[in-house]
C-alpha atoms as a printed R data frame, in Angstrom:
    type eleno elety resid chain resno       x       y       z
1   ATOM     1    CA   UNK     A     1  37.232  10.737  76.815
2   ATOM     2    CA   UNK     A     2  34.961   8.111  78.176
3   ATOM     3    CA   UNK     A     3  35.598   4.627  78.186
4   ATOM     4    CA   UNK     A     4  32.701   2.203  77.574
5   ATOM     5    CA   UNK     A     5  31.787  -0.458  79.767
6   ATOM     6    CA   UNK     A     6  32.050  -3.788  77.870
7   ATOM     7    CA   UNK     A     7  27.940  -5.409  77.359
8   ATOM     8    CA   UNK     A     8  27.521  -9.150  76.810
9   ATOM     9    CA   UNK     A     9  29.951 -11.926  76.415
10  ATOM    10    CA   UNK     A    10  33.256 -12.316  74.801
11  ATOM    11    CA   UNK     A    11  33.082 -15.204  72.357
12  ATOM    12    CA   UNK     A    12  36.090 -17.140  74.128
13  ATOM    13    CA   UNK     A    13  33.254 -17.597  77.278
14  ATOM    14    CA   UNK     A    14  30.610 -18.529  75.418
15  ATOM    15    CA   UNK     A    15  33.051 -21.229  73.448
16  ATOM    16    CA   UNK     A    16  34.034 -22.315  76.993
17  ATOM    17    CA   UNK     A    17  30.598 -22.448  78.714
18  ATOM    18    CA   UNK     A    18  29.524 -24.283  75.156
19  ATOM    19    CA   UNK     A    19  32.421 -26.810  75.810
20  ATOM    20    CA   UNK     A    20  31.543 -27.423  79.570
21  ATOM    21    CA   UNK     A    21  27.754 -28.346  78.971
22  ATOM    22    CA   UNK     A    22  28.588 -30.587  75.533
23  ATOM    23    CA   UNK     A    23  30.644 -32.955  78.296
24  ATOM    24    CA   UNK     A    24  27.732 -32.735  80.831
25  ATOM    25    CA   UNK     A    25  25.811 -33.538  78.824
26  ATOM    26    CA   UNK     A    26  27.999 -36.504  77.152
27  ATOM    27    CA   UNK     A    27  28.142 -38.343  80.458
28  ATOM    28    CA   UNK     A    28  24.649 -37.847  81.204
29  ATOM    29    CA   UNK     A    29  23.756 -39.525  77.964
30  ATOM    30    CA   UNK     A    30  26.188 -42.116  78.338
31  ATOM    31    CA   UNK     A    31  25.160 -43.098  82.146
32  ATOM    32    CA   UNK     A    32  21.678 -42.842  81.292
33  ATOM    33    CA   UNK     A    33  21.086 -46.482  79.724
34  ATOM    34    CA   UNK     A    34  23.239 -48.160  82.300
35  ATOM    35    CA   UNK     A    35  20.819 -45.666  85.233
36  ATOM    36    CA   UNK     A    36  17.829 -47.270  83.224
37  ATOM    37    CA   UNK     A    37  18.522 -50.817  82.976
38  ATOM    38    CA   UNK     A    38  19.586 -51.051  86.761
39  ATOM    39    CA   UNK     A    39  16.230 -49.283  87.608
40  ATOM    40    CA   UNK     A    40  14.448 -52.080  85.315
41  ATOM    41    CA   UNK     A    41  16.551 -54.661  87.096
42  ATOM    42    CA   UNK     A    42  15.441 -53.253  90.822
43  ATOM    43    CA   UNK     A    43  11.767 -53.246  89.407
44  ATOM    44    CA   UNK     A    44  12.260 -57.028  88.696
45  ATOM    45    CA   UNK     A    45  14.010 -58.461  91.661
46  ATOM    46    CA   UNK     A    46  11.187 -56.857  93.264
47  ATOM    47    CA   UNK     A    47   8.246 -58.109  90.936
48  ATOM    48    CA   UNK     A    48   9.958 -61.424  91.384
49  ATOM    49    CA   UNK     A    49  10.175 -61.404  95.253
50  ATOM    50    CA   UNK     A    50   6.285 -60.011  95.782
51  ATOM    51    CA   UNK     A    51   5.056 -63.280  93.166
52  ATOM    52    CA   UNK     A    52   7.147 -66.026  95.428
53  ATOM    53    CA   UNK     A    53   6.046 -64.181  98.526
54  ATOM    54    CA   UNK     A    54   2.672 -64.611  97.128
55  ATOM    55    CA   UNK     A    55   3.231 -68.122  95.635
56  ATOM    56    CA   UNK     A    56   4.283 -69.013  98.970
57  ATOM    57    CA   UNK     A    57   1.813 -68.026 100.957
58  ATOM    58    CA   UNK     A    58  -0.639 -69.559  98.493
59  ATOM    59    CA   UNK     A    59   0.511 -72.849  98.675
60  ATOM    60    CA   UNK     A    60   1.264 -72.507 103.126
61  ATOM    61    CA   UNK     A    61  -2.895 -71.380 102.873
62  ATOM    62    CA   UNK     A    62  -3.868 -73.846 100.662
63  ATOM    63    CA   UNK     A    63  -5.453 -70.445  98.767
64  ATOM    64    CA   UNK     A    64  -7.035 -72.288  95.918
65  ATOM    65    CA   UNK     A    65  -8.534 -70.405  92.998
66  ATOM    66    CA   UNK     A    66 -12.284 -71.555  92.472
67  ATOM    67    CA   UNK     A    67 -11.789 -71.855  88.562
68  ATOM    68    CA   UNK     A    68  -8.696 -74.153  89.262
69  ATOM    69    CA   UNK     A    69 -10.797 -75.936  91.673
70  ATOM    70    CA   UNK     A    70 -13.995 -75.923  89.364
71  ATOM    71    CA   UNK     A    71 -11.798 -77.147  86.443
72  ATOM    72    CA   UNK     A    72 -10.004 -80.092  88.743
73  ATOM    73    CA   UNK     A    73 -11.734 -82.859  91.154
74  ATOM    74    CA   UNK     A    74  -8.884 -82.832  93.581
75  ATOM    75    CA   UNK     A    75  -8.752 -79.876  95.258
76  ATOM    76    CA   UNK     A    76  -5.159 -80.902  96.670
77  ATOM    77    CA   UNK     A    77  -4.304 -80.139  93.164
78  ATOM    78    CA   UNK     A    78  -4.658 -76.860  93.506
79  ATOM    79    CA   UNK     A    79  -2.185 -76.343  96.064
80  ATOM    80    CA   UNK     A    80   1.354 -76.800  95.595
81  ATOM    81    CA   UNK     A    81   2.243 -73.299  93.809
82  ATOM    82    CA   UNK     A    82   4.815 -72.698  91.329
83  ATOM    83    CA   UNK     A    83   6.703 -69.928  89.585
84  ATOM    84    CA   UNK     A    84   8.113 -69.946  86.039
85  ATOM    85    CA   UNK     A    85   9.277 -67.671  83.361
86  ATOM    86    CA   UNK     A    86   8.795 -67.509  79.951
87  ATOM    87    CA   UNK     A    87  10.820 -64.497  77.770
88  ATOM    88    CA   UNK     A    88   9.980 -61.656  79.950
89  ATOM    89    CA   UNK     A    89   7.036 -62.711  81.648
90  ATOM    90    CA   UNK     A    90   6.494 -64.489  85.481
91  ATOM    91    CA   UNK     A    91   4.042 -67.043  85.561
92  ATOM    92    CA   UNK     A    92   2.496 -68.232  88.942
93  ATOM    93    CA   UNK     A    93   0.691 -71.565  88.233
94  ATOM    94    CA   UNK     A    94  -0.679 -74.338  90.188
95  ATOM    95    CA   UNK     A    95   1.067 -77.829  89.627
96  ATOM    96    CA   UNK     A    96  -1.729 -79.583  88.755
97  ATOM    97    CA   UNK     A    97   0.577 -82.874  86.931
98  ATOM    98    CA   UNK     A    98   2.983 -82.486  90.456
99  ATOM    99    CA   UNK     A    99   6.121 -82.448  87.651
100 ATOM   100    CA   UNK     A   100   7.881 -79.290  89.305
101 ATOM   101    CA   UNK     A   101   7.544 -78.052  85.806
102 ATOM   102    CA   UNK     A   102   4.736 -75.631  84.043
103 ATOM   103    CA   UNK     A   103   3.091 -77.538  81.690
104 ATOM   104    CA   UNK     A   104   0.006 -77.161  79.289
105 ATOM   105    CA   UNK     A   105  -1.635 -79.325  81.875
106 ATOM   106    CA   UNK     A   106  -0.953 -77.347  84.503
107 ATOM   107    CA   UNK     A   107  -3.479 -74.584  85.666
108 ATOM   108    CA   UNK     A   108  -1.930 -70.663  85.546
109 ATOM   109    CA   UNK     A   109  -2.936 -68.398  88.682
110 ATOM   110    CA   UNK     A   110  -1.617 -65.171  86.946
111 ATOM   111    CA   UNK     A   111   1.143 -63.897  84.513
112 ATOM   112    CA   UNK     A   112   3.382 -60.647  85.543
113 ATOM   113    CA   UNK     A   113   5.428 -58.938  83.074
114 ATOM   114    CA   UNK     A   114   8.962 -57.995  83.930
115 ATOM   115    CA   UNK     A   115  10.127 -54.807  82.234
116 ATOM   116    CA   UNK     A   116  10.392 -54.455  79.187
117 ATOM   117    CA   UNK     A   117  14.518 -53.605  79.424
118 ATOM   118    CA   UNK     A   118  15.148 -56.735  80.916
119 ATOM   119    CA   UNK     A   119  16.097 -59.232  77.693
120 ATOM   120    CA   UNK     A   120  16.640 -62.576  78.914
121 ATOM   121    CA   UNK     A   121  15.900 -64.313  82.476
122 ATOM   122    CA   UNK     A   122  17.753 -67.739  83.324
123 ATOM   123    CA   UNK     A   123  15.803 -69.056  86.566
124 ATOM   124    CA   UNK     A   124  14.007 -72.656  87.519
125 ATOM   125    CA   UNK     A   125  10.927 -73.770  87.881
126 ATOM   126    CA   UNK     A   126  10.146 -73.131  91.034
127 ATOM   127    CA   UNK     A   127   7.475 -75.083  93.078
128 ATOM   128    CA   UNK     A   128   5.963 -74.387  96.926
129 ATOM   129    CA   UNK     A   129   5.141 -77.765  98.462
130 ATOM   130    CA   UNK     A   130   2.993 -77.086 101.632
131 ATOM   131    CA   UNK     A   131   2.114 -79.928 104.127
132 ATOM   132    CA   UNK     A   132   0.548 -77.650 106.489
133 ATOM   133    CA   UNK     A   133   2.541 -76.380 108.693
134 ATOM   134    CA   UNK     A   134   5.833 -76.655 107.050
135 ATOM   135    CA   UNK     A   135   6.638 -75.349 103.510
136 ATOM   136    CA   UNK     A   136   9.183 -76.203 100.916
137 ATOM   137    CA   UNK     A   137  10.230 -74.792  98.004
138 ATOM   138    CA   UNK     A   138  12.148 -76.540  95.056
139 ATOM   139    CA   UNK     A   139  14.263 -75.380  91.591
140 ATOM   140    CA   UNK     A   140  13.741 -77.403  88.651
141 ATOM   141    CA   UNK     A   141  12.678 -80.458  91.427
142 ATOM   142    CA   UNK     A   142  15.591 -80.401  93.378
143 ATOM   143    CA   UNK     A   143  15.061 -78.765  97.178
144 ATOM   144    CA   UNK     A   144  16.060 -74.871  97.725
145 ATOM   145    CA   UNK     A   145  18.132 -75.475 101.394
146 ATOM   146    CA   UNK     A   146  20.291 -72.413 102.853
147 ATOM   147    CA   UNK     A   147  23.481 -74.065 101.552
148 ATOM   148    CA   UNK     A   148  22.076 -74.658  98.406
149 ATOM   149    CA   UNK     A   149  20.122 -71.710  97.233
150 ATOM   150    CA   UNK     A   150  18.246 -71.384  93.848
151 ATOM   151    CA   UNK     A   151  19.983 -68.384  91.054
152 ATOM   152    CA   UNK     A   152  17.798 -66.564  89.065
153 ATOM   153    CA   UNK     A   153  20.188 -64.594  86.350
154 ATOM   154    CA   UNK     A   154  18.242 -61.078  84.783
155 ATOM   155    CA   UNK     A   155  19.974 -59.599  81.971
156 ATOM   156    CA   UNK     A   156  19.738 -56.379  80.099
157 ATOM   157    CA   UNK     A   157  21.571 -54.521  77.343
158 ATOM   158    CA   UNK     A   158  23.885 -53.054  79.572
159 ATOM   159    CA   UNK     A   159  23.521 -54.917  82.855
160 ATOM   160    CA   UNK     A   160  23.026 -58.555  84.885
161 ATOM   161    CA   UNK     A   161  22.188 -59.454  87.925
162 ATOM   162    CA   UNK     A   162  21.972 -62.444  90.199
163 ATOM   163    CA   UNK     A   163  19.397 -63.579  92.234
164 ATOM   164    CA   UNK     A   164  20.194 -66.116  94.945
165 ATOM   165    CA   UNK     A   165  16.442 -67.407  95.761
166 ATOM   166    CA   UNK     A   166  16.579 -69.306  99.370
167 ATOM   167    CA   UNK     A   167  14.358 -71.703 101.010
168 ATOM   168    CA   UNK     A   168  10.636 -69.690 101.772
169 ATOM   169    CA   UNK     A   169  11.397 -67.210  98.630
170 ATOM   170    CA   UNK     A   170  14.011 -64.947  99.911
171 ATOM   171    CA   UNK     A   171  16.109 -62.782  97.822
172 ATOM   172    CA   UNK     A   172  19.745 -62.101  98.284
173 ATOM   173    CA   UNK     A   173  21.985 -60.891  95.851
């Protein structure tokens, strides 16, 4: 009598193997907005530190952009560079009024868009004064110093983080 050799899979593996990848597959779709949104925040923190980098060096240069400068008579008008946020979007804009603010008045350079996962973003005004060859920066008017650094707060659905912005546009965290 011959025995035969057992083909395939008992049902009580395929139940367990079923079981195994259901909770794979639970945390991965769990961790997945949380991976996303800290990704998004990276990606902003990063947008954010390239436009004051930029801002900065614009103002230190005295980089004026002709259409400011063919839309204004002063041309030190064009210089002291700022950075503001509105919803989800950076705006880099030359303080034409010298308020520290963005205003209507006030020229834009360029406008960056964060992404799209982060919701809300608490941050000054931030404004580049350059008297060639120093360089300041302020927050809502009031001077960025080592001991008093600027915060820049970026939120999404599942995460925050804060942005400590220090005098020349660094980024700590």
């Amino acid at each position: 009598m011959s025995r035969l050799k057992p083909r395939g899979f008992v049902l009580i593996e395929l139940v367990v193997t079923l079981v195994i990848f259901s909770i794979l597959a639970s945390i991965i779709a769990t961790a997945y907005p949380t991976a996303r949104d800290r990704h998004a925040l990276t990606n902003a923190e990063q947008e954010i530190q390239s436009l004051l980098r930029t801002a900065g060096q614009r103002a230190v240069n005295e980089e004026r952009d002709q259409a400011c400068l063919d839309q204004f008579d002063n041309a030190k008008t064009c210089s002291d560079v700022g950075l503001a946020f509105d919803g989800n979007a950076a705006i880099m804009f030359a303080d034409i009024d010298g308020n520290y603010e963005y205003t209507s008045s006030d020229y834009k350079i360029l406008s960056s868009q964060l992404p799209q996962q982060i919701t809300t973003v608490q941050a000054p005004v931030f404004v580049f004064i350059a008297i060639p060859p120093t360089l300041s920066l302020s927050a809502n008017a009031v001077a960025v110093t080592d001991n008093q650094p600027a915060a820049i707060t970026l939120t999404t659905q599942h995460s925050q983080a804060i942005l400590n912005v220090l005098p020349y546009g660094q980024i700590t965290k």
